[in-house]
ZAZA-723359 format. One line per field, with one value per residue: residue number from 0; residue in three letters; x, y, z of N, C-alpha, C in turn. Coordinates in steps of 0.05 Angstrom, whole numbers. Layout:
% residues N
resi = c(NUM/...)
resn = c(ALA/...)
nc1 = c(X/...)
nc2 = c(Y/...)
nc3 = c(Z/...)
cac1 = c(X/...)
cac2 = c(Y/...)
cac3 = c(Z/...)
cc1 = c(X/...)
cc2 = c(Y/...)
cc3 = c(Z/...)
% end
This chain:
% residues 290
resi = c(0/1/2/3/4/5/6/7/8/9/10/11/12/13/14/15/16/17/18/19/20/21/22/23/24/25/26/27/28/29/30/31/32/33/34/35/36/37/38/39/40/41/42/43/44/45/46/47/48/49/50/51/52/53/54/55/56/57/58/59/60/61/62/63/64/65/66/67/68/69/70/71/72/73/74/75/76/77/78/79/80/81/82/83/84/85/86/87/88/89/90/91/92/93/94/95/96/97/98/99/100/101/102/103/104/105/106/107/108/109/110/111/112/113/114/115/116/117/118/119/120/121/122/123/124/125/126/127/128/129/130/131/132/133/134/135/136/137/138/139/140/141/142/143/144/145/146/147/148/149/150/151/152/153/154/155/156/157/158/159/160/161/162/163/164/165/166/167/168/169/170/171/172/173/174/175/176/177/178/179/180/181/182/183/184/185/186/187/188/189/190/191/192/193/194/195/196/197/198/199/200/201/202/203/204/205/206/207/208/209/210/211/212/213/214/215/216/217/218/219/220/221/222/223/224/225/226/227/228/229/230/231/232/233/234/235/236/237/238/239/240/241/242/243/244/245/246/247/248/249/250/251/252/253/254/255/256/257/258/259/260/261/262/263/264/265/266/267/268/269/270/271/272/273/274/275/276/277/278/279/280/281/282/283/284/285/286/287/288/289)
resn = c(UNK/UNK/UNK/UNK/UNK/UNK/UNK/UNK/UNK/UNK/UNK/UNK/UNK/UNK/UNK/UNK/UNK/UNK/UNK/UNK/UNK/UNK/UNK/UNK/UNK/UNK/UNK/UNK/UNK/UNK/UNK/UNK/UNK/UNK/UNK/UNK/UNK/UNK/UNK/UNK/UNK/UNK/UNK/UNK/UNK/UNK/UNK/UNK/UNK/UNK/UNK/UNK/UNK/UNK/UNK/UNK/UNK/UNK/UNK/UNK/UNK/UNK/UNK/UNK/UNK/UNK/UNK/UNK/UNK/UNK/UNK/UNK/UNK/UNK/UNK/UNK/UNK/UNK/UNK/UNK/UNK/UNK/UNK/UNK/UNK/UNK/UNK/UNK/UNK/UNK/UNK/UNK/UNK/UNK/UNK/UNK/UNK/UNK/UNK/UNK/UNK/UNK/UNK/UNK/UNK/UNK/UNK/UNK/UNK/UNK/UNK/UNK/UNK/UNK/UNK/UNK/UNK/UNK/UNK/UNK/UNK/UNK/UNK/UNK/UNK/UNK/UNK/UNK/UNK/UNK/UNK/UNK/UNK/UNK/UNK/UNK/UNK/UNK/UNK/UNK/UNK/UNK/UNK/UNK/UNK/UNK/UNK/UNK/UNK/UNK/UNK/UNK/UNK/UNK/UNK/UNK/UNK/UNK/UNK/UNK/UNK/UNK/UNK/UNK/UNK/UNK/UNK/UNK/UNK/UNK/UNK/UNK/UNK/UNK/UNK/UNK/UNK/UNK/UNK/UNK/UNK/UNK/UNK/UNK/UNK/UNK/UNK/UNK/UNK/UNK/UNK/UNK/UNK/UNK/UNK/UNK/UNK/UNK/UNK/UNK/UNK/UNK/UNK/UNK/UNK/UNK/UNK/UNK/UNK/UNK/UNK/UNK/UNK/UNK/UNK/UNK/UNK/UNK/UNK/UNK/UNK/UNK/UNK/UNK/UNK/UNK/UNK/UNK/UNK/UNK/UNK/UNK/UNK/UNK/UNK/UNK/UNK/UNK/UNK/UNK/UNK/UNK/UNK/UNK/UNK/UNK/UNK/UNK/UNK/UNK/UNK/UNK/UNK/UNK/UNK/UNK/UNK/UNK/UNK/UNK/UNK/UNK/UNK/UNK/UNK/UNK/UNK/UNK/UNK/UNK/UNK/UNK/UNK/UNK/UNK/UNK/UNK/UNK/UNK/UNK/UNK/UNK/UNK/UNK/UNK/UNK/UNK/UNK/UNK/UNK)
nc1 = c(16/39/75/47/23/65/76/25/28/72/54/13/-33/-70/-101/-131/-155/-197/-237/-260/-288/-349/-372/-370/-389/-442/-449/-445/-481/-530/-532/-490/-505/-562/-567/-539/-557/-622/-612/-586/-637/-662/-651/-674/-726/-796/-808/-780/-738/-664/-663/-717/-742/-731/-745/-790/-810/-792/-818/-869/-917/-936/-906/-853/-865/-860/-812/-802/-843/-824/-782/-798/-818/-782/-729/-746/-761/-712/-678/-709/-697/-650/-649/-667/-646/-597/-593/-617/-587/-535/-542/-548/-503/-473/-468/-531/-578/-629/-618/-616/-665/-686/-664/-687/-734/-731/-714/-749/-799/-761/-775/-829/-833/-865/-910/-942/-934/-963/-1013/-1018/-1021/-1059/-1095/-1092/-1093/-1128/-1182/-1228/-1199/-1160/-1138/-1166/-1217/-1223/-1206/-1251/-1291/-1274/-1285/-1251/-1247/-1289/-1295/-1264/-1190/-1149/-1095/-1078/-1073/-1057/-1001/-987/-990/-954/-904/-909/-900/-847/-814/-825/-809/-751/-723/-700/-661/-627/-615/-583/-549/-518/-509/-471/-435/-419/-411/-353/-326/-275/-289/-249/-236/-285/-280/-232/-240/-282/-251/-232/-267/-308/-379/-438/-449/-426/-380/-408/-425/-364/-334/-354/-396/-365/-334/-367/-396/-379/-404/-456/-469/-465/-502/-545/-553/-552/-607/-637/-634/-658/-717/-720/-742/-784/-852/-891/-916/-930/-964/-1005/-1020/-1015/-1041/-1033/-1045/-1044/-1034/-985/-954/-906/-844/-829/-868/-890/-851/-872/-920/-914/-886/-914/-965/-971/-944/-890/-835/-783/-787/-798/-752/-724/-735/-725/-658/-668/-685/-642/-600/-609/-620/-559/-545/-567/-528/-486/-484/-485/-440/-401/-415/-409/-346/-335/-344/-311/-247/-217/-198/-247/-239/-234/-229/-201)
nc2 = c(-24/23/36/44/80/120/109/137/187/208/233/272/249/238/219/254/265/225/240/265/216/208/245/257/202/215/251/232/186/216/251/253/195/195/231/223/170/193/220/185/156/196/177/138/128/106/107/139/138/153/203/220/238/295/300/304/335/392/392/396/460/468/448/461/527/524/534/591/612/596/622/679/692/676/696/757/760/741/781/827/818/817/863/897/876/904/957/951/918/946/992/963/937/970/979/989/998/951/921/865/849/876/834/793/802/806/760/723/696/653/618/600/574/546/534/555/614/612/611/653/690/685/697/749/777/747/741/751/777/813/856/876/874/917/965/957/968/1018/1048/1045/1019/975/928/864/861/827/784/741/663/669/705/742/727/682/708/738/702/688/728/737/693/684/735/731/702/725/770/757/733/785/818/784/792/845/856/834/880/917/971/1025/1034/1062/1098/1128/1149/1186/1223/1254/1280/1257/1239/1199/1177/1171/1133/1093/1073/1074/1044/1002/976/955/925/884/866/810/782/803/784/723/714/724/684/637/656/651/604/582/599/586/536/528/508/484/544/556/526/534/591/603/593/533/504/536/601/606/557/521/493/459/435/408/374/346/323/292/254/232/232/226/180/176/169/181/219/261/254/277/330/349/350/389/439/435/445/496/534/522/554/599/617/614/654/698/704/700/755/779/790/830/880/880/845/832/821/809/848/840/836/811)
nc3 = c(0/19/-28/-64/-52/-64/-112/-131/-115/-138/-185/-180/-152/-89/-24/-19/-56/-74/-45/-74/-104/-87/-104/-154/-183/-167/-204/-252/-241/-236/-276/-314/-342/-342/-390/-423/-444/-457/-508/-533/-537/-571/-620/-637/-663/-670/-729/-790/-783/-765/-749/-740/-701/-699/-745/-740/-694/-722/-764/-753/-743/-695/-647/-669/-660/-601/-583/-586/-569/-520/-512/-516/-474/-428/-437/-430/-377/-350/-368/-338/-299/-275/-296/-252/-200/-203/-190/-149/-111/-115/-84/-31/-16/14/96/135/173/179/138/142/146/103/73/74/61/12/-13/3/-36/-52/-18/-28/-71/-136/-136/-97/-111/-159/-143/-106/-153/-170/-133/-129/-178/-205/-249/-211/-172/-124/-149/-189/-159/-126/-166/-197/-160/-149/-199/-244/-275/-327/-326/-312/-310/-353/-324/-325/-322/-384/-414/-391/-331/-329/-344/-299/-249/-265/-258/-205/-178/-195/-191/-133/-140/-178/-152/-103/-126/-163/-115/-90/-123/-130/-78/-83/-104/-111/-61/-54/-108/-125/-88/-107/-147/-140/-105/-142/-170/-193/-208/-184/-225/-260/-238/-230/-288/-307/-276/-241/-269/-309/-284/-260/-300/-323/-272/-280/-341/-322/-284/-319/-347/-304/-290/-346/-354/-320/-323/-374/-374/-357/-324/-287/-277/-329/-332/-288/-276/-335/-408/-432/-475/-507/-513/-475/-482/-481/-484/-457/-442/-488/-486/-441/-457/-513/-478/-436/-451/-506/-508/-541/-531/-551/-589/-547/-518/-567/-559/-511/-521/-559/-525/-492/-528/-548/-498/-488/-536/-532/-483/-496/-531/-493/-467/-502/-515/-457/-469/-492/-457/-418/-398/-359/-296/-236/-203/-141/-67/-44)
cac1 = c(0/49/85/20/13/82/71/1/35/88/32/2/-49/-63/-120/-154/-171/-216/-265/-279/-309/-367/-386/-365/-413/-470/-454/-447/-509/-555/-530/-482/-518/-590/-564/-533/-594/-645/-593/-594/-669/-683/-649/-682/-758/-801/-806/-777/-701/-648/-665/-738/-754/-728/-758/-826/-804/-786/-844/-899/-912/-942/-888/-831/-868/-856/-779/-808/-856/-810/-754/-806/-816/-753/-710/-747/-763/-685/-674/-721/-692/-624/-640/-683/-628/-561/-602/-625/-562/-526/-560/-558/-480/-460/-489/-550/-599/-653/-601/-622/-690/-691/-657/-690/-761/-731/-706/-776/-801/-748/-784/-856/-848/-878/-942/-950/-934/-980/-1036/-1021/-1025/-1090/-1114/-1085/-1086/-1140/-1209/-1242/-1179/-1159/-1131/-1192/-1244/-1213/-1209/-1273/-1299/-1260/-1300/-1233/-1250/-1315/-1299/-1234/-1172/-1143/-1068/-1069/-1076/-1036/-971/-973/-990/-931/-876/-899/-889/-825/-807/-827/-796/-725/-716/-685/-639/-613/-606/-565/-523/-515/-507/-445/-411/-415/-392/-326/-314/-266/-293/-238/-241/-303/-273/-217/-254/-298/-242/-226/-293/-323/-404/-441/-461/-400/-368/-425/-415/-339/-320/-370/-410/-337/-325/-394/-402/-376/-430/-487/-468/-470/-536/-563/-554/-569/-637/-650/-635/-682/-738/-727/-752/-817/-861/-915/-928/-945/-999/-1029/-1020/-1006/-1058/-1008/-1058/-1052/-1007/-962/-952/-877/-828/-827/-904/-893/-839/-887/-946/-898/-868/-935/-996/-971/-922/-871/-807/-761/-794/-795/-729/-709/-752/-709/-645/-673/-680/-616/-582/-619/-603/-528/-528/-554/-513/-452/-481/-494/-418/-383/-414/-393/-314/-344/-350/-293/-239/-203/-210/-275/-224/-244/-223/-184)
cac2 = c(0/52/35/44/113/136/127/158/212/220/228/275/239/237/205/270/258/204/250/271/205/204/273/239/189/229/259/203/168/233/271/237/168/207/260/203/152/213/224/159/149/213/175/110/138/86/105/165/140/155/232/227/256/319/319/296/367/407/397/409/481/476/443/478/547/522/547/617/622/591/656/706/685/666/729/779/752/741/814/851/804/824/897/900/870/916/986/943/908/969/1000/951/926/971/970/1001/988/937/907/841/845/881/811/770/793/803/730/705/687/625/595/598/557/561/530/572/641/616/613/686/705/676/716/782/786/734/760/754/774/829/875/874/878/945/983/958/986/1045/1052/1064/994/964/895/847/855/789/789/709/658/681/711/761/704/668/728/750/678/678/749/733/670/682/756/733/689/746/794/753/732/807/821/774/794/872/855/834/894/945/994/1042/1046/1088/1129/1141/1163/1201/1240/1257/1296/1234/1228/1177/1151/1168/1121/1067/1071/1067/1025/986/971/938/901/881/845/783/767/811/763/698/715/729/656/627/658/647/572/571/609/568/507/540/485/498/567/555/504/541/619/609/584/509/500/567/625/596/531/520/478/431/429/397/340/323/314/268/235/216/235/206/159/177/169/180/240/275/254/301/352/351/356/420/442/440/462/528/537/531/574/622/619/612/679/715/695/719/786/792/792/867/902/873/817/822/808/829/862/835/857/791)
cac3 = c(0/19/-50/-84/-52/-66/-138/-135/-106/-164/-211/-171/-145/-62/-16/-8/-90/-66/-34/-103/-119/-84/-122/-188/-180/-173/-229/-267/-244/-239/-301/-349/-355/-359/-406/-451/-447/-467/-523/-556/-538/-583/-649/-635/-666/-680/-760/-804/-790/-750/-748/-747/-683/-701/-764/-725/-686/-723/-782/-744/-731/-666/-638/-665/-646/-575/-581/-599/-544/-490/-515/-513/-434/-409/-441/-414/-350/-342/-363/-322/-263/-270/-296/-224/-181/-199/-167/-119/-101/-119/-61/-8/-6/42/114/134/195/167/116/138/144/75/52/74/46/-14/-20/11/-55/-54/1/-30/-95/-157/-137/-80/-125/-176/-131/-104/-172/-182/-114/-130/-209/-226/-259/-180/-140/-99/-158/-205/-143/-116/-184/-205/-138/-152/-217/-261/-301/-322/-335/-302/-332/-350/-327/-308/-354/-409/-424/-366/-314/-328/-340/-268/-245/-272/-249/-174/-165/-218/-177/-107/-147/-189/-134/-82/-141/-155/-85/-78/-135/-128/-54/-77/-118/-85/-60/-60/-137/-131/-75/-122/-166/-127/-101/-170/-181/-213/-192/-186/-252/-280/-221/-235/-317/-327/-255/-225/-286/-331/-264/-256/-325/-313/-261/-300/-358/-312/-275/-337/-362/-293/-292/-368/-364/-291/-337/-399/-367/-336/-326/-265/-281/-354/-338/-269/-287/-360/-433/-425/-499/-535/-520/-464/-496/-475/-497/-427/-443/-511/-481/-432/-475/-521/-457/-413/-472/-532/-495/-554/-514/-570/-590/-524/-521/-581/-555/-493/-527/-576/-508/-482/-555/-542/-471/-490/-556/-516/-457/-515/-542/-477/-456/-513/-500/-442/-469/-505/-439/-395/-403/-333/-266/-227/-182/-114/-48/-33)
cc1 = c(17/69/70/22/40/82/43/16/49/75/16/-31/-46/-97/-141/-170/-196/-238/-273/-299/-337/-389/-383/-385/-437/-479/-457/-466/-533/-552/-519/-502/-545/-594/-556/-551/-619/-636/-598/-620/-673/-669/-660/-716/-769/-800/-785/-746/-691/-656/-697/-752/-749/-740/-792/-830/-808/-807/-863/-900/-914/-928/-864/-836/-868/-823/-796/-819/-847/-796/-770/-811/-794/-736/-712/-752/-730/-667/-685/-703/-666/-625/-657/-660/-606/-579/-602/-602/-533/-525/-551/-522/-458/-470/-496/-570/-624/-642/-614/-641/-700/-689/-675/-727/-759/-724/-734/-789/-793/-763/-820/-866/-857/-910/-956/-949/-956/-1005/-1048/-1026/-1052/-1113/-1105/-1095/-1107/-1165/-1217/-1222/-1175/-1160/-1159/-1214/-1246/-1220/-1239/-1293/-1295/-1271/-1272/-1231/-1277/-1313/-1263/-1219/-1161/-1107/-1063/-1078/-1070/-1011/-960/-967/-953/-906/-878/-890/-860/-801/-805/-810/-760/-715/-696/-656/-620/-606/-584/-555/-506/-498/-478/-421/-402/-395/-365/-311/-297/-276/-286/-247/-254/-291/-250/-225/-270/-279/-228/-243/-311/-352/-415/-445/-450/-379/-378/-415/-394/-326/-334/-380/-390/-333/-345/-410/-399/-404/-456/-484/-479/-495/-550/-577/-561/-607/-658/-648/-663/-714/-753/-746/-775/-833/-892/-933/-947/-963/-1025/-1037/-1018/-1042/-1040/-1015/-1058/-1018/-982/-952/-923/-864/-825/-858/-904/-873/-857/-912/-928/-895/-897/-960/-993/-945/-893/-847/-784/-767/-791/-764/-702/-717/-732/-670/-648/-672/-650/-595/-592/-615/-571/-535/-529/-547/-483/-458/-475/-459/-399/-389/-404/-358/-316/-345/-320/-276/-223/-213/-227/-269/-239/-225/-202/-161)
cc2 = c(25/57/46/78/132/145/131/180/228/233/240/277/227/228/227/273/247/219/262/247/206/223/265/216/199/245/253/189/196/255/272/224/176/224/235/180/166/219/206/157/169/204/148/110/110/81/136/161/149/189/240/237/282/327/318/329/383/413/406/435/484/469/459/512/552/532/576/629/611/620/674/705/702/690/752/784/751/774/834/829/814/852/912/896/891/938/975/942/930/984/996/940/942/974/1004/995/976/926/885/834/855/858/798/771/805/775/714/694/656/601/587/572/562/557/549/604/640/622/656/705/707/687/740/788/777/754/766/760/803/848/887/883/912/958/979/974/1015/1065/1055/1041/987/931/883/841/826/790/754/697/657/680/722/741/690/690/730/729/672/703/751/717/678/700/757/719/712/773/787/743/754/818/807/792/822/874/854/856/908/968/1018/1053/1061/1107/1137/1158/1191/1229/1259/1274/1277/1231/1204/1155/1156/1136/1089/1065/1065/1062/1003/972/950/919/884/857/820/770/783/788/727/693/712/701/639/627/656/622/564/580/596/545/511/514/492/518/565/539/522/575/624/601/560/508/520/584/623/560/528/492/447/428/401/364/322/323/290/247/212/229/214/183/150/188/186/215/271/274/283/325/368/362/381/445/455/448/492/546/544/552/597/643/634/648/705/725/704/741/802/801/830/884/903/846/816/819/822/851/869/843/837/796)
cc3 = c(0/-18/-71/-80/-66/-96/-153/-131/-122/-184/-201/-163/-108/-54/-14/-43/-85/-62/-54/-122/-109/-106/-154/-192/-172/-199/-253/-271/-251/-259/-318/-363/-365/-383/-430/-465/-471/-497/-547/-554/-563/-617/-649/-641/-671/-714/-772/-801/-765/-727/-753/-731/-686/-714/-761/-712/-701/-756/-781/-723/-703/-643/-639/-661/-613/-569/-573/-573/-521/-483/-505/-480/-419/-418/-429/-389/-340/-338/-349/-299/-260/-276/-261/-206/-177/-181/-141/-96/-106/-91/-29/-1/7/68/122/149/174/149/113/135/113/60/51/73/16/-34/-15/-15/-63/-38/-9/-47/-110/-156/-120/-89/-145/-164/-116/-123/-176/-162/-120/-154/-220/-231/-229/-157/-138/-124/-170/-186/-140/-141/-205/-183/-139/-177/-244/-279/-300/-316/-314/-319/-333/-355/-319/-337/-380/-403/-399/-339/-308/-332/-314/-250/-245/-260/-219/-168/-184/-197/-148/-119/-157/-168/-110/-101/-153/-145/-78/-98/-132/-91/-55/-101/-102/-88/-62/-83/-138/-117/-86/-136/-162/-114/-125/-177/-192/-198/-199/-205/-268/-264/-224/-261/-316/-305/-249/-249/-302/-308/-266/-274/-318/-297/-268/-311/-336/-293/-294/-346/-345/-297/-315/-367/-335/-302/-355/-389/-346/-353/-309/-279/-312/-356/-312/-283/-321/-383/-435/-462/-518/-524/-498/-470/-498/-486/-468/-437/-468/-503/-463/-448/-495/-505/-448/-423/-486/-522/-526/-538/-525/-585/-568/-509/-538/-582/-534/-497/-550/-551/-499/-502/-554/-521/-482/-516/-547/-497/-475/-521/-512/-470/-477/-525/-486/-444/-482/-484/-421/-401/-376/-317/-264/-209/-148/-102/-42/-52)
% end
């Protein structure tokens, strides 16, 4: 044994490696082997050939308009969540009596869920809920607007619940900016949104950019919202909507399979695009405090 370790050790390789398998094996069983399975399942159709789930996809409009109306979601729900968070988190990362209590009902959201947000939607927003009752009382509508259900339903869905994520991701990264830099600046004559614009903002990128792509890949794959708050059959008709109707409707495996991987080719391109944007604003460090 100790022979064994010495030339592990040459080859640097040591026992505290080991504690990396257990984590390798999870990854292995809960996201290679499923990701490679789903993979082959989606060229294994029953007819049309090797490549016939795609072209089962990507023929029929109503399916491949499920890309279209996932994007129109998930983009701008990602962008209002991150163009919401920098003021916010802007704001809040230096101290300030109530700091914590500010956090921690701006994170509250995380703890609700999506089933439990949808439902608030559906008392605040729906035709019979709080919003509608009041301004119909108020006389300044005749009829109940219809913000559920639809398009709006599910953006605010996606806006409520996406928002705490993007703000304490934010929140960390603006933390490790240095602070000096502004008060360099600042002693310079520089105000504030010259100080934000051409310091904070070039540092800042990096995790703008990588929120961005968290909270668009946590959006993309809206599921809940687009069946409780959303039209699941008409105008929120998402792209998770369409694998499971393949998967556990039409019990086409192989199909829902290559639904799943159009999926995840869209997700990455664009993550790929978002990511080499960000090299246009900033290519060095985030210039943390450490």
């Amino acid at each position: 044994m100790t022979a064994l370790r010495h030339r592990l050790a040459e080859r640097g390789i040591d026992r505290q490696l080991l504690l990396l398998v257990p984590a390798l094996l999870c990854v292995l069983i809960l996201f290679i082997y499923p990701f490679a399975y789903g993979l082959g399942l989606s060229f294994q159709p029953s007819q049309g050939g090797v490549f016939g789930a795609y072209r089962e996809f990507f023929a029929d409009a109503y399916q491949r308009d499920t890309i279209w109306t996932t994007l129109k979601l998930s983009l701008p729900a990602a962008f209002l969540n991150v163009a919401a968070s920098v003021p916010i988190a802007y704001r809040m990362r230096g101290r300030f009596r109530g700091k914590r209590l500010l956090t921690v009902l701006l994170v509250v959201p995380i703890t609700l869920g999506t089933v439990l947000t949808a439902e608030g939607l559906l008392n605040f927003l729906g035709p019979t809920g709080w919003l509608n009752r009041t301004l119909m009382s108020a006389g300044v509508i005749d009829e109940p607007v219809r913000l559920t259900n639809n398009y709006w339903g599910v953006f605010f869905s996606l806006v409520i619940t996406g928002f705490p994520f993007a703000f304490l991701l934010i929140l960390s990264y603006l933390s490790g900016i240095d602070p000096t830099l502004e008060r360099a600046a600042a002693t310079l004559g520089a105000g504030w949104w010259p100080r934000f614009h051409r310091i904070t903002l070039p540092l800042l990128a990096p995790g703008l950019a990588t929120t961005f792509c968290l909270t668009f890949v946590l959006a993309f794959s809206v599921f809940p919202s687009a069946v409780l708050v959303g039209d699941p059959a008409g105008t929120t008709r998402v792209i998770s909507i369409a694998a499971y109707h393949a998967a556990y409707e039409a019990y086409d495996y192989p199909l829902a399979s290559a639904i799943a991987v159009v999926m995840g080719v869209v997700e990455l391109a664009v993550v790929a695009a978002v990511l080499g944007m960000r090299s246009l604003f900033y290519t060095g460090s985030t210039g943390g405090k450490g």
